[in-house]
Structure formats: C-alpha cells, structure tokens
C-alpha positions as CSV (number, residue, x, y, z in Angstrom):
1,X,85.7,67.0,47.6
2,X,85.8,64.1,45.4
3,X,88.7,62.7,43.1
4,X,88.4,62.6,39.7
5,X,88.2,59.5,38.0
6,X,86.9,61.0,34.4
7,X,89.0,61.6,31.3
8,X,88.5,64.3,29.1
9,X,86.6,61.9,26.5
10,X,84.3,60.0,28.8
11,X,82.9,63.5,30.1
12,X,82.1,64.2,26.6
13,X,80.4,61.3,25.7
14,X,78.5,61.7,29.2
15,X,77.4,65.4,28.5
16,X,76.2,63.7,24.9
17,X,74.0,61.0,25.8
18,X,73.0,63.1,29.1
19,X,71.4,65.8,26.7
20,X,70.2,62.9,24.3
21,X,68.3,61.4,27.2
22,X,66.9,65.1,28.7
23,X,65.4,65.4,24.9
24,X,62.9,62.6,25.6
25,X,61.1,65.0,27.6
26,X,60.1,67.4,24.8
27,X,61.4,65.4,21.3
28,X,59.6,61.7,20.5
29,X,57.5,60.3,23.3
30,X,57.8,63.0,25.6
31,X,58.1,60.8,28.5
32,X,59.5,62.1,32.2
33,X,61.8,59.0,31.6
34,X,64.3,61.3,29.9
35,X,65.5,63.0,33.2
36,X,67.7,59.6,34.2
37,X,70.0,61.9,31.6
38,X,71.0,64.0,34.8
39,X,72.8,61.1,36.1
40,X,75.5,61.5,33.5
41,X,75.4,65.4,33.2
42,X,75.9,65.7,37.0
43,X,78.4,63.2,36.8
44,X,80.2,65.1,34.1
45,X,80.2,68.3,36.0
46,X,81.7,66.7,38.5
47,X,84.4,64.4,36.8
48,X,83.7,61.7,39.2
49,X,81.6,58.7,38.4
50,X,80.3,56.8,41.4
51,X,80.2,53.3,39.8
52,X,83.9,53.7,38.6
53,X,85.0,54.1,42.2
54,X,83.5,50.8,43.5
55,X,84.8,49.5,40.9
56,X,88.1,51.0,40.8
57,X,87.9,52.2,36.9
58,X,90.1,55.7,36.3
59,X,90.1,57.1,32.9
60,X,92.0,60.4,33.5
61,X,95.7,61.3,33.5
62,X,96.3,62.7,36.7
C-alpha cells in the first residue's frame, strides 16, 4: 500500500517516544494530550512516515 521510508532505528525511537507520550494519560498530569503519541506508533507500524514523503527523507535500506 505504501512504501517504506523508515529505517530500522527511526521505528524504534518512534515506538519509544510513542509509548512515552501514551503515559501522559495515566503517569504525571494525566492529560488526554498524551494520545498525539499514536501518531508515531501508527507510523511505526506502518514504516512509512507521511512528512518524510513530502519531503522526500528515506532512512531505510531498501
């Protein structure tokens, strides 16, 4: 459906500050603003980040 345009690092460090953010919701201020984390979980499930196809950023292999 979508190429990918994710290395193998840059998913990680998504998945990391994806669950950091989702914490928000039940650690420290327990504010709904910690769902903006899905953005980069979804977009590390997927391997492709919208943003680096406008602007032409590829940071996998293949």
């Amino acid at each position: 459906m979508f190429a990918r345009n994710l290395g193998t690092l840059d998913r990680a460090i998504r998945v990391i500050v994806g669950l950091a953010l989702l914490s928000l919701i039940f650690v420290g201020p327990k504010t709904w603003w910690g769902l903006i984390g899905l953005v980069p979980l979804v977009t590390a499930v997927v391997g492709n980040c919208p943003a680096y196809s406008l602007l032409g950023i590829k940071t996998c292999k293949s």
